[in-house]
C-alpha positions in Angstrom: 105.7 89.3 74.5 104.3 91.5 77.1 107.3 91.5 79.1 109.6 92.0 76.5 107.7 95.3 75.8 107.7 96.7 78.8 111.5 96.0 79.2 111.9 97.9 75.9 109.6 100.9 77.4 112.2 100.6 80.7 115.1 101.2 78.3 114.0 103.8 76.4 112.9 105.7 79.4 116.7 105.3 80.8 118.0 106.1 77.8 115.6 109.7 78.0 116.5 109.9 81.8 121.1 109.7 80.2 119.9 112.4 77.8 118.2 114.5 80.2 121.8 113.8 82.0 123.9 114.4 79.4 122.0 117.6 78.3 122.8 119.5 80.8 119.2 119.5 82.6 119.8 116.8 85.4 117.4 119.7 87.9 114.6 118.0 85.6 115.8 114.6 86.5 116.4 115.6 90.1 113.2 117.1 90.5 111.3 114.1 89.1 112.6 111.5 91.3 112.8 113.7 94.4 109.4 114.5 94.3 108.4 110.8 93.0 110.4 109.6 96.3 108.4 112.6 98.4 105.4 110.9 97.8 106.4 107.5 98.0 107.5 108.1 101.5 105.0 109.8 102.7 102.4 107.1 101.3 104.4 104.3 103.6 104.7 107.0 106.6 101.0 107.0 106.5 100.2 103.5 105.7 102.5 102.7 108.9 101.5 105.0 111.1 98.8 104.1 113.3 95.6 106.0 113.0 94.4 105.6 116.8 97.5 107.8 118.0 97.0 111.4 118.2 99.9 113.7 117.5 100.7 117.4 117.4 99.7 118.9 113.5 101.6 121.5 111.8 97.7 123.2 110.6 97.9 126.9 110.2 94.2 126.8 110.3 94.1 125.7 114.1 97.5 127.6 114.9 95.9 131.0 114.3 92.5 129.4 116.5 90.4 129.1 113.6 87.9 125.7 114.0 87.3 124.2 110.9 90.2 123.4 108.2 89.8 121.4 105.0 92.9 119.2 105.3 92.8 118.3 109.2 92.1 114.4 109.3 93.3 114.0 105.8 96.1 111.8 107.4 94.1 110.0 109.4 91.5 108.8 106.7 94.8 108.0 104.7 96.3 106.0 107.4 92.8 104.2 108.0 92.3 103.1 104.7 95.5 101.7 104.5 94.4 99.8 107.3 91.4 98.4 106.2 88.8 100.8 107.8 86.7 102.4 105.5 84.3 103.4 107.8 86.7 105.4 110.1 88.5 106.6 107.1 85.4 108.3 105.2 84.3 109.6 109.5 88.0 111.0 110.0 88.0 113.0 106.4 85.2 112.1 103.2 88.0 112.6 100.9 91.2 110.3 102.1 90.2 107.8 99.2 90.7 110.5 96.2 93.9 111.9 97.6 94.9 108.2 97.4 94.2 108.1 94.1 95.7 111.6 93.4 99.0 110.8 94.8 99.3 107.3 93.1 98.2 108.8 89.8 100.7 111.5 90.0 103.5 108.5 91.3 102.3 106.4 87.9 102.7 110.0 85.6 105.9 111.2 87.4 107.4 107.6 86.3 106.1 106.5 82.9 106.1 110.4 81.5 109.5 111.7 79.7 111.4 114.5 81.1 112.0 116.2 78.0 
């Protein structure tokens, strides 16, 4: 019974996503599932990507020589707790975790939520 709902939920959101199509609005749809796959990919890049490695940063913060910025280490504390190492994820930034859940949270609304 349970899967039989959620197939009907999967159809009805196709049949919105044909709509959208067929309205004449497919930059909603496009934007949707392009930022959907943004975020998707860049979850796996850091899940893959190994946390020990140091590597250049685009931070505009450190490019104009200021010390301190908010977001340095953010991919780091990503990519170690997708490893498994909480300890080194909280030390590289305290907030990795709830950008985690930010990001997966805005994956799950992206998907289940109706473009028009």
């Amino acid at each position: 019974l349970n899967h039989l709902k959620l197939v009907t939920k999967l159809n009805r959101q196709r049949q919105r996503d044909m709509k959208e199509l067929l309205a004449g609005r497919p930059g909603m749809f496009f934007m949707r599932y392009f930022e959907v796959t943004v975020w998707v990919v860049a979850l796996i890049l850091m899940a893959s990507m190994s946390p020990v490695d140091s590597h250049s940063g685009l931070c505009p913060f450190k490019a104009v020589g200021l010390p301190f910025c908010p977001g340095c280490g953010l991919g780091h504390s990503i990519s170690w707790l997708f490893h498994g190492n909480l300890t080194a994820s909280f030390s590289a930034h305290p907030l990795g975790w709830f950008a985690v859940l930010v990001l997966f949270y805005r994956i799950y609304t992206l998907v289940r939520k109706p473009v028009i």
